[in-house]
N, CA, C and O of each residue as an XYZ file, in Angstrom:
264
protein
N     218.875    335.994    129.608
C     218.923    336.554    128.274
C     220.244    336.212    127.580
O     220.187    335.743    126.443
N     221.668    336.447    128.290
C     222.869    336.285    127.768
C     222.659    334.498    127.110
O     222.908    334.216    125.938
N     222.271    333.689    127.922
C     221.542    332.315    127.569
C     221.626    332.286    126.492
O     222.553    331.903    125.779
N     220.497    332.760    126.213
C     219.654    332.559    124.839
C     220.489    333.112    123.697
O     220.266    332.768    122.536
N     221.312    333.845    123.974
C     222.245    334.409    123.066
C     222.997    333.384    122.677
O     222.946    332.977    121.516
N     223.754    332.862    123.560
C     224.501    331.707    123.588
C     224.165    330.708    122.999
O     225.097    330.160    122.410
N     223.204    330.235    122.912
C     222.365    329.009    122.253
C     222.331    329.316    121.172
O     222.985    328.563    120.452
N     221.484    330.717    120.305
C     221.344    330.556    119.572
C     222.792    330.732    118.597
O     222.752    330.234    117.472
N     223.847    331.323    118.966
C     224.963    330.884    118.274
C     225.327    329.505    117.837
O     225.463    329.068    116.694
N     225.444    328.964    118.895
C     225.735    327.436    118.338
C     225.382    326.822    117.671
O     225.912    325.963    116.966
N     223.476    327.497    117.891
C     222.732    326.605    116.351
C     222.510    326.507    115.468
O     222.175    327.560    114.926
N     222.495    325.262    114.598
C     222.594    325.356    113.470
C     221.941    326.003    112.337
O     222.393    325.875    111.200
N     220.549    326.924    112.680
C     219.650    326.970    111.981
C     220.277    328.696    112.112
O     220.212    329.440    111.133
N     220.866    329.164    113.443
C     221.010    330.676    113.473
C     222.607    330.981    113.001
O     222.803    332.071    112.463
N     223.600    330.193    113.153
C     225.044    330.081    112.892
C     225.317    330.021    111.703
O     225.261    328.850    111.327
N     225.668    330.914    110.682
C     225.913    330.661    108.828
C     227.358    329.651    108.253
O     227.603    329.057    107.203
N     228.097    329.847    109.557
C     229.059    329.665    109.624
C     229.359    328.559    109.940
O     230.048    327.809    109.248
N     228.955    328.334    110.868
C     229.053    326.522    111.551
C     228.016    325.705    110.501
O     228.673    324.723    110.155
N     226.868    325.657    109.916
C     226.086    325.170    109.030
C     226.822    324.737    107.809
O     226.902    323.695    107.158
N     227.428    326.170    107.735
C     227.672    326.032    105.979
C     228.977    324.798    105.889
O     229.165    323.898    105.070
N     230.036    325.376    107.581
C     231.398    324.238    107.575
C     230.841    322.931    107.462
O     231.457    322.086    106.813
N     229.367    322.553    108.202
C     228.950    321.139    108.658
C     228.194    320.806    107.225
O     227.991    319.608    107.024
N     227.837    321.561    106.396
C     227.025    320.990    104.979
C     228.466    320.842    104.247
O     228.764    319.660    104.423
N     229.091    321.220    103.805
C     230.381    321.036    103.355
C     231.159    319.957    103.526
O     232.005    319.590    102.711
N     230.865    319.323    104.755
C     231.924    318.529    105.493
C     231.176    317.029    104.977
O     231.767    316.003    104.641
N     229.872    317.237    105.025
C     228.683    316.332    104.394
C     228.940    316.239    102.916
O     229.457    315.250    102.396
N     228.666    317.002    102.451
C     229.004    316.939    101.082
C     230.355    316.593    100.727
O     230.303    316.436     99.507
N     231.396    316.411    101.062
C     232.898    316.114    101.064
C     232.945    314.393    100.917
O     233.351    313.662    100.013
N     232.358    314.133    102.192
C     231.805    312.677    102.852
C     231.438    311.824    101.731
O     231.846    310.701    101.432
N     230.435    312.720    101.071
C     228.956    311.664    100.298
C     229.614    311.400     99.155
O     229.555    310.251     98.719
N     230.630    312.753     98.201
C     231.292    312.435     97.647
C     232.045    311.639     97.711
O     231.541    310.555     97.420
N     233.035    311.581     97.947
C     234.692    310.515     98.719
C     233.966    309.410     98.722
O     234.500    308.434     98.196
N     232.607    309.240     99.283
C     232.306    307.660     99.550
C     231.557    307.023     98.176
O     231.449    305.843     97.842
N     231.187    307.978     97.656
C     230.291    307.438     96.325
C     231.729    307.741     94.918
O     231.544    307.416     93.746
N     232.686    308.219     95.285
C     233.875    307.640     94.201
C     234.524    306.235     94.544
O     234.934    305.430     93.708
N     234.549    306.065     96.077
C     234.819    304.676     96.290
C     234.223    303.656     96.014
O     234.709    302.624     95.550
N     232.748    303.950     96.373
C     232.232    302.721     95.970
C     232.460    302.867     94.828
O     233.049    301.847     94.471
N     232.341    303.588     93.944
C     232.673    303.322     92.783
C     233.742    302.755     91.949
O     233.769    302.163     90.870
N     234.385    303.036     92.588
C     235.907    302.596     92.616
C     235.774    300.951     92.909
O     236.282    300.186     92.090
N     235.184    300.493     93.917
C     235.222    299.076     94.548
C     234.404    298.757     93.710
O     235.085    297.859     93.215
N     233.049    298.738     92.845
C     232.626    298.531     92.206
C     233.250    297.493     91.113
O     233.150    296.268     91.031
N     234.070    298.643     90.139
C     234.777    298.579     89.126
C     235.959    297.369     89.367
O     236.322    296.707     88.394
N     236.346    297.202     90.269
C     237.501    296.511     91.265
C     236.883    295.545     90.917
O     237.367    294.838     90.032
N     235.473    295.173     91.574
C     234.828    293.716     91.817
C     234.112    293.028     90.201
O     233.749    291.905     89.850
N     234.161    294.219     89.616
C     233.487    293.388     87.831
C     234.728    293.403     87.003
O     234.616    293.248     85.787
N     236.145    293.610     87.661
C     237.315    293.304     86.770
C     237.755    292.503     85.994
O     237.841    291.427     86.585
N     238.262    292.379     84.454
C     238.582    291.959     83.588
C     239.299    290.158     84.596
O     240.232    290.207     85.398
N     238.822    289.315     84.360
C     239.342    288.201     85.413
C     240.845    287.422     84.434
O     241.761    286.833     85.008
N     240.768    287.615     82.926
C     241.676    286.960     82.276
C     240.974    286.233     80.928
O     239.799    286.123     80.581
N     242.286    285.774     80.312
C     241.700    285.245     79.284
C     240.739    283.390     79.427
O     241.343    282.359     79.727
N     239.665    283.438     79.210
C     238.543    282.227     79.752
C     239.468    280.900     78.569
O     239.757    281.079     77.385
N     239.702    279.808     79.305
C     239.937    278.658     78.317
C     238.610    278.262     78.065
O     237.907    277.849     78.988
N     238.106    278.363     76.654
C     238.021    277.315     75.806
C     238.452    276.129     74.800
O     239.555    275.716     74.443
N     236.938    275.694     74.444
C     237.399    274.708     73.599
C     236.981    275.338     72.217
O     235.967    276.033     72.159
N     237.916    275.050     70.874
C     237.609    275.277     69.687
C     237.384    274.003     69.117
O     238.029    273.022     69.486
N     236.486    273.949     68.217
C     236.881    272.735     67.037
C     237.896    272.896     66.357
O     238.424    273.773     65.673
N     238.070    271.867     66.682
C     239.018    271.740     65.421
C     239.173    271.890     63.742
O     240.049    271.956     62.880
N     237.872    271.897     63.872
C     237.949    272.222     62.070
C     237.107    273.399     61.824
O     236.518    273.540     60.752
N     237.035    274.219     62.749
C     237.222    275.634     63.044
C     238.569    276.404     62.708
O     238.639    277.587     62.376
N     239.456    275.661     62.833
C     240.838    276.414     63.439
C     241.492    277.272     61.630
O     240.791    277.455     60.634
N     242.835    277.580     61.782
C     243.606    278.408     60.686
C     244.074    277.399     59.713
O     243.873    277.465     58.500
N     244.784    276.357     60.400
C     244.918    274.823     59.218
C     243.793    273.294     60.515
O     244.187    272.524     61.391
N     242.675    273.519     60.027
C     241.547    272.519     60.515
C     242.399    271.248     60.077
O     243.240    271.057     59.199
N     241.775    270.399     61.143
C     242.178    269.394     61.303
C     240.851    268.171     61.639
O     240.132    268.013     62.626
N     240.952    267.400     60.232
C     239.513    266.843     59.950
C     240.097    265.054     60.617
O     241.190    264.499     60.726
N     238.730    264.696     60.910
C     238.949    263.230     61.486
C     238.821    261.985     60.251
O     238.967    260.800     60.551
């Protein structure tokens, strides 16, 4: 009988206490990891710089015709 006492402390379904620390600890996790990825995300589609092109030239502020 003392057994069964024992057991059912530990478990998770009878313990409010140990559940609630272990859903918490989960939820802590899922967060933290879904701001990172997010984070790495943002990291990996980063602004890379200004792209060289080409303009025409007679596009430009004083064009320059052939």
């Amino acid at each position: 009988m003392s057994e069964e006492l024992d057991n059912k402390e530990k478990d998770f379904a009878y313990n409010w206490v140990t559940s609630s620390r272990f859903l918490f600890y989960v939820h802590a996790f899922c967060l933290l990891a879904f701001v990172l990825g997010g984070c790495y995300s943002l990291y990996g589609s980063r602004y890379k710089g200004k792209p060289e092109i080409e303009i025409q030239s007679s596009t430009k502020y004083t064009p320059e015709y052939k």
